[in-house]
N, C-alpha and C positions, 0 to 999 in steps of 0.2 A: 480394679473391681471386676468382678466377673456375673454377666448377667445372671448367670444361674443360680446364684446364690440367693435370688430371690424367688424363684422359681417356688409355686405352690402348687402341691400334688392335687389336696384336697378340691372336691368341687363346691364352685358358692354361688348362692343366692341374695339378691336386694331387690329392692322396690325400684325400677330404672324410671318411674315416673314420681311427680312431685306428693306428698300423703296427702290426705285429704280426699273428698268430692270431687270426681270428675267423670268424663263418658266413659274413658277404661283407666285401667290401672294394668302397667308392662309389668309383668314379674319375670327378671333374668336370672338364668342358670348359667355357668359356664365351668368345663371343666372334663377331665376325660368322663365322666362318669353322667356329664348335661342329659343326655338322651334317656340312659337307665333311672337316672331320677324323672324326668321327666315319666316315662310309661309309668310309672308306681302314682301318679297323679293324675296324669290325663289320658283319656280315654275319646278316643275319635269317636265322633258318631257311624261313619265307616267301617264296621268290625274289620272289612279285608284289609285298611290299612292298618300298618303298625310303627308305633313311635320308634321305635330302635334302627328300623329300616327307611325314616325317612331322607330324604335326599335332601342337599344344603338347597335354599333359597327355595323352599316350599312350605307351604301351609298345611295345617289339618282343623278343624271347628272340633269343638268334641266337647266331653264334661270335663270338669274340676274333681276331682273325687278326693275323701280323706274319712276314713274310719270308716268304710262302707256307705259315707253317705257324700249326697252330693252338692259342693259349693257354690260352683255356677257352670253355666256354658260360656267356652269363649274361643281364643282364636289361640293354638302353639304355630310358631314361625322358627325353621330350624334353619342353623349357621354351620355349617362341616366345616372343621379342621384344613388347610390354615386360613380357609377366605370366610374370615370372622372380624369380626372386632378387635377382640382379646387372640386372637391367635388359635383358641382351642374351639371346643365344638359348645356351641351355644343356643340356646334354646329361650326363647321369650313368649310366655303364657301373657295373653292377654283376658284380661276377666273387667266384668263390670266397676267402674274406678269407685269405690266406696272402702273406707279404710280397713271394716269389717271383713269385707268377702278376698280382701288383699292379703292382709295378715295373717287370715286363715290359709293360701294357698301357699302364703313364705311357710308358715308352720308345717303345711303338711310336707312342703320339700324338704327343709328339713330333719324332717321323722322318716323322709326316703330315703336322707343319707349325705345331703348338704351340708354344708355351713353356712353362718351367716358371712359377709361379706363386711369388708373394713372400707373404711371410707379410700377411694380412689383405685381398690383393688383392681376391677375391668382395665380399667388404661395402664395400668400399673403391670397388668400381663402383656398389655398390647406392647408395653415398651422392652418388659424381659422375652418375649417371643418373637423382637425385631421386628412387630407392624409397625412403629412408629420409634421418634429416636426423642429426648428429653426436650426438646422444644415444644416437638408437635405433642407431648401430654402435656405442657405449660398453655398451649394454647386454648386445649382442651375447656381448663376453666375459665381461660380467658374469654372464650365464647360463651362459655355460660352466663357468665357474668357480665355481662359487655353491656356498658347502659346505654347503646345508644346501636343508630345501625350503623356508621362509620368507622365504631369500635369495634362492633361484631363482624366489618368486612374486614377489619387487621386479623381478629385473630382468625379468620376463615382461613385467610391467606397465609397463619404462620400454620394453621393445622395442615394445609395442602402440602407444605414443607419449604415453603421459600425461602425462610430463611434459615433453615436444615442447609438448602442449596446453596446459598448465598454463602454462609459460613464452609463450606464444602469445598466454594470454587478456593477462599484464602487458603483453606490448608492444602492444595493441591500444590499452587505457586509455593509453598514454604516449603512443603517437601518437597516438591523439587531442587528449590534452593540449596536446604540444608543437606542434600544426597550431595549436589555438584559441589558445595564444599567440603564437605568429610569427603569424598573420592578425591579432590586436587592435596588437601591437605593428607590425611593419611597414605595415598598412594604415589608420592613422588617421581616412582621411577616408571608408570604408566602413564601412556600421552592420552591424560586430560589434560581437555583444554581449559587454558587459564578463565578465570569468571571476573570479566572487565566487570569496574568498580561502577560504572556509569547505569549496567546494566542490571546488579546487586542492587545499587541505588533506587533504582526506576519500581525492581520490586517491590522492596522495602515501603515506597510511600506509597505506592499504589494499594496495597495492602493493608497500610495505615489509614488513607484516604477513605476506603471503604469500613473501615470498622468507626469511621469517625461519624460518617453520614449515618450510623447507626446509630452510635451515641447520642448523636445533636437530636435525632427525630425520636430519641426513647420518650423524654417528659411528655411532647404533644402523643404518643401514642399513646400514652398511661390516662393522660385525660379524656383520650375518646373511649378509652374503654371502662376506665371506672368514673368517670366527673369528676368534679371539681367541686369544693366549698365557697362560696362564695357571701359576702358580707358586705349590706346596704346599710353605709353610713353616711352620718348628715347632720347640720342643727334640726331642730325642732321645726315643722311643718313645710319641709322641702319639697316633699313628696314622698318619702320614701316608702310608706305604706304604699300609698295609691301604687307605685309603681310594683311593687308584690301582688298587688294584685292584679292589676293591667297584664304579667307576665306569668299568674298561676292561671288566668284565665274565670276570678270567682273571687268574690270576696274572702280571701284568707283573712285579711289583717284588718283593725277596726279603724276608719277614717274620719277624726272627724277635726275641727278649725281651731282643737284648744292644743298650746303646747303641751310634752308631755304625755299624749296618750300612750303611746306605745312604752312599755315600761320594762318588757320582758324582750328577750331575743325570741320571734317567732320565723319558724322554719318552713320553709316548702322548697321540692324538689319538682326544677321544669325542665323541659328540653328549650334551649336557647341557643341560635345557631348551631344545631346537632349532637348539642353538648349539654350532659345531664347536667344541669348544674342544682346545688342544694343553697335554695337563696335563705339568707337569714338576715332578717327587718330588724334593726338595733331601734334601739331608745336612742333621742333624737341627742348629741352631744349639745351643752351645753353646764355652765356654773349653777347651779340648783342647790338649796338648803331642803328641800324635800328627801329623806331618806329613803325611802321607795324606788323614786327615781332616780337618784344616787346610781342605787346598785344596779335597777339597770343599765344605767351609763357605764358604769365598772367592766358589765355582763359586754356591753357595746365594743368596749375599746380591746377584750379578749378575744371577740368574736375578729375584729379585725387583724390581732394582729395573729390567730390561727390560720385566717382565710385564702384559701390560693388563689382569688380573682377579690378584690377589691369594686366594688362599685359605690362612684363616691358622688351624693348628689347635692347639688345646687339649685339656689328657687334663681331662675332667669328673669324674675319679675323684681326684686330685691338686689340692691348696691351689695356689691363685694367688701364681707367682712372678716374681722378679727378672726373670728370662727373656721371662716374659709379658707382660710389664709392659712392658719395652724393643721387643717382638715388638708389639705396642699403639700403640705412639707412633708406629715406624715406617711403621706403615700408615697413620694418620692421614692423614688428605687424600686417600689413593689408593680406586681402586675396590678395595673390599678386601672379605671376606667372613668375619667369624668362624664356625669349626664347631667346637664345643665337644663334643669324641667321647668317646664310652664310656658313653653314657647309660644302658646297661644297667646299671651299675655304682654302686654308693652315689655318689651325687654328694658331692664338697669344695669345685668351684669356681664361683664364684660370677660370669656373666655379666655381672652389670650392671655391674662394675667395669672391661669392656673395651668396654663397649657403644660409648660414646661414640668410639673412634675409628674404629670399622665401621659400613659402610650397612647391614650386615644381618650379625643372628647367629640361626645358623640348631645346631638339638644335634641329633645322630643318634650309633646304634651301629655306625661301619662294621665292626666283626669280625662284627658281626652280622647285617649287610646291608641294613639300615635307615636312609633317611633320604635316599636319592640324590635321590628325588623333590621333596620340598623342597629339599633345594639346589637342583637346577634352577628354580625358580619364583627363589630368592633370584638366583642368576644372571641370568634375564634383567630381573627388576626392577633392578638393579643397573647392567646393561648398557643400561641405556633402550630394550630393544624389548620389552617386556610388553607395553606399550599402540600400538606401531608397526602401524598397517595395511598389510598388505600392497599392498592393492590400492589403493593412493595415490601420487601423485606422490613422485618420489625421486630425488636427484641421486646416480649411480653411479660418479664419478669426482671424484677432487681437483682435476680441473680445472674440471669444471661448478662443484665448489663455491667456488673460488674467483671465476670468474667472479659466481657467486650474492650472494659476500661484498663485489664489486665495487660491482654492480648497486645493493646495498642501502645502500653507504656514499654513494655519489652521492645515492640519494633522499633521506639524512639531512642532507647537504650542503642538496638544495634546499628541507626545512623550514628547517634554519638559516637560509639565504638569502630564508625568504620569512618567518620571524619576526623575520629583523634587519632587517626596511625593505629589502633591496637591490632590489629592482625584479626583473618578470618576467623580463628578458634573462638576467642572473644563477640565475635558476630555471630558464628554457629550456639554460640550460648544461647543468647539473646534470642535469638529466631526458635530454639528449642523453646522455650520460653512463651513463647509466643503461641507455638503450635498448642504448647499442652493447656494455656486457658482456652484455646475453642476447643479444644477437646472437650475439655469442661463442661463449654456451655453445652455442646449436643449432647453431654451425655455418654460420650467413648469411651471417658478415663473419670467418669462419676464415683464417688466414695458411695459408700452404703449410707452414710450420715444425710450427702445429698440429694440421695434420693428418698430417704425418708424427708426429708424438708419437704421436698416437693410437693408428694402424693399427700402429707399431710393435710394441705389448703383443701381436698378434694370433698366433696361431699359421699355419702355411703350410696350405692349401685352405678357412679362414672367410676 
């Protein structure tokens, strides 16, 4: 694929801030033609200066103008050609943030000779004008999106280009690789030198090694950045409300001593241990002839088994049941979280006897407000970013990481192939193989199809 082929002549405009009410509202232009739309709308208060002739990384205050009359006063900030954003020459009108006084100034640029702009277009030039390479516009959203700040320092760090680099340093070792065997193999009667097996080897997994550390830390990055669903189940009057609330910080959920209140799945979204999590309160599991309750038992046991954190709780004041017991087994295998509540209270139940199907059992008094902060720590150990560094290489999309998964199965490919005797051609295969999914992921050897996947996710003015 060849970047240019996305390459857009036309110049466009969007709204680079969110709609609605606010102190200003950005309106971006970008495009050879930024500047010339721009003067056909704004107008400096400065008659000497003029928009055509400003220099990049300067201002001008002036009006808003469209039909002869005028929309507001506010600030143009100019971007020269190629130290932009987008690569080309950019121009960002800042006007009072009201949707009205916005919309009029999108309108009037484009009646100067804009277009409107598609969703992801700006990054989408950054990436065909070679300011950035298909990770760092993945990261792009990733940072927008990032629910958390641990989330938003991954993608910081994928926008900066680390793992541009990181993927960068593997295809260097490859191609070198793959040159030193096509020159031994195609060039026989040249002295190259032979490429000991030991030392082929040592590439190969080291190579491996590192796309694997990317792998293993993709799920924990995907939860810092978008969270996690998480589902509080339990018999009937465990705690499970009190503890949505104890952890939304406000009475969400209604508490009161008769089984059965909770009937419905009710939902709220906290930060818990760093990590956005979306907790959802089930109806209390239990055998019930009440129809009502019924279904939201039904509602209960989907919520769980959608959920990607499991928190499963127990009254610590109440002998170890039937209930518990099945409530135990079910979790087995999953990321699950025992909280054994009511610790304030004489204890009757005894933890060790559910231990084994939970990663972690954690006892607090949520009536009492005790204990959220150890859950959180049990949370993100549980969730594999305890020990996740931020500032580290991270694959921010399902698609890098499948490429990643690509890359790495090739390189396993070329030890098999160089442990079963097949000869280096069969290795050079492999290793080609290997080079062309990080290709992939950055972006070098992109289809047109993959890069519309991409820019799709994007919202209209990034």
């Amino acid at each position: 694929m060849q970047k240019e082929a996305f390459f857009m002549a036309e110049t466009i405009v969007a709204l680079a801030t969110p709609p609605g009410e606010g102190g200003i509202a950005v309106v971006r232009l970008s495009g050879e033609e930024a500047l010339a739309v721009a003067a056909k709308v704004f107008f400096p208060h400065n008659a000497a200066k003029k928009v055509e002739n400003a220099k990049g990384y300067t201002a001008l205050y002036g009006s808003f103008m469209a039909d002869g009359r005028q929309l507001d006063d506010g600030v143009a900030l100019f971007f020269r050609a190629p130290h932009s954003y987008t690569g080309e020459d950019v121009v960002e009108l800042s006007c009072h943030g009201g949707p009205v006084v916005a919309q009029s100034l999108i309108d009037a640029c484009i009646a100067a000779g804009a277009r409107p702009a598609g969703p992801g277009e700006y990054t989408r030039r950054a990436f065909v004008n070679g300011r950035i390479d298909l990770t760092q516009a993945e990261a792009v959203m990733s940072l927008i999106g990032a629910a958390g700040r641990q989330g938003a320092a991954l993608a910081r760090t994928a926008l900066d280009g680390a793992l541009a680099k990181r993927i960068d340093g593997f295809k260097q070792q490859l191609v070198a690789l793959a040159g030193h065997i096509a020159a031994w193999v195609d060039f026989p009667e040249e002295d190259v030198p032979a490429l000991e097996p030991e030392a082929l080897s040592a590439t190969l997994a080291e190579v491996k090694a590192g796309l694997s550390d990317l792998i293993k830390n993709f799920g924990a990055g995907a939860v810092l950045r978008q969270g996690v669903d998480a589902a509080i189940v339990g018999s009937p009057n465990v705690g499970k409300s009190t503890l949505l609330n104890l952890l939304a910080g406000f009475d969400r959920a209604i508490v009161t001593p008769i089984a059965g209140t909770t009937r419905d799945v009710v939902e709220q979204a906290v930060m818990l241990g760093g990590v956005r999590v979306t907790l959802r309160d089930t109806a209390g599991l239990r055998d019930t002839g009440d129809v009502v309750e019924a279904e939201g038992i039904r509602r209960s046991r989907r919520a769980m088994e959608e959920a990607g954190l499991i928190l499963a709780v127990f009254d610590g004041s109440a002998p170890l049941t039937e209930e518990d017991k099945q409530l135990a087994a079910d979790c087995a295998g999953r990321p699950a979280i025992a909280i054994v509540n009511k610790s304030d209270l004489p204890q009757q139940f005894d933890p060790a006897a559910i231990a084994a199907s939970f990663a972690e059992v954690v006892t607090l008094a949520a009536g009492r407000g005790e204990g959220a902060q150890a859950l959180g720590e049990a949370v993100r150990r549980v969730l594999g970013v305890a020990n996740l560094d931020p500032s580290a290489p991270c694959l921010v999309s399902q698609r890098q990481y499948a490429a990643a998964c690509e890359g790495r199965a090739a390189l396993e490919e070329a030890e098999n192939a160089l442990a079963g005797g097949f000869g280096l051609d069969a290795v050079s295969v492999c290793v080609d193989d290997a080079l062309s999914a990080l290709c992939r992921l950055t972006g070098e050897d992109a289809s047109e199809a993959v890069v519309e996947e991409v820019f799709s996710t994007f919202c209209v003015g990034k």
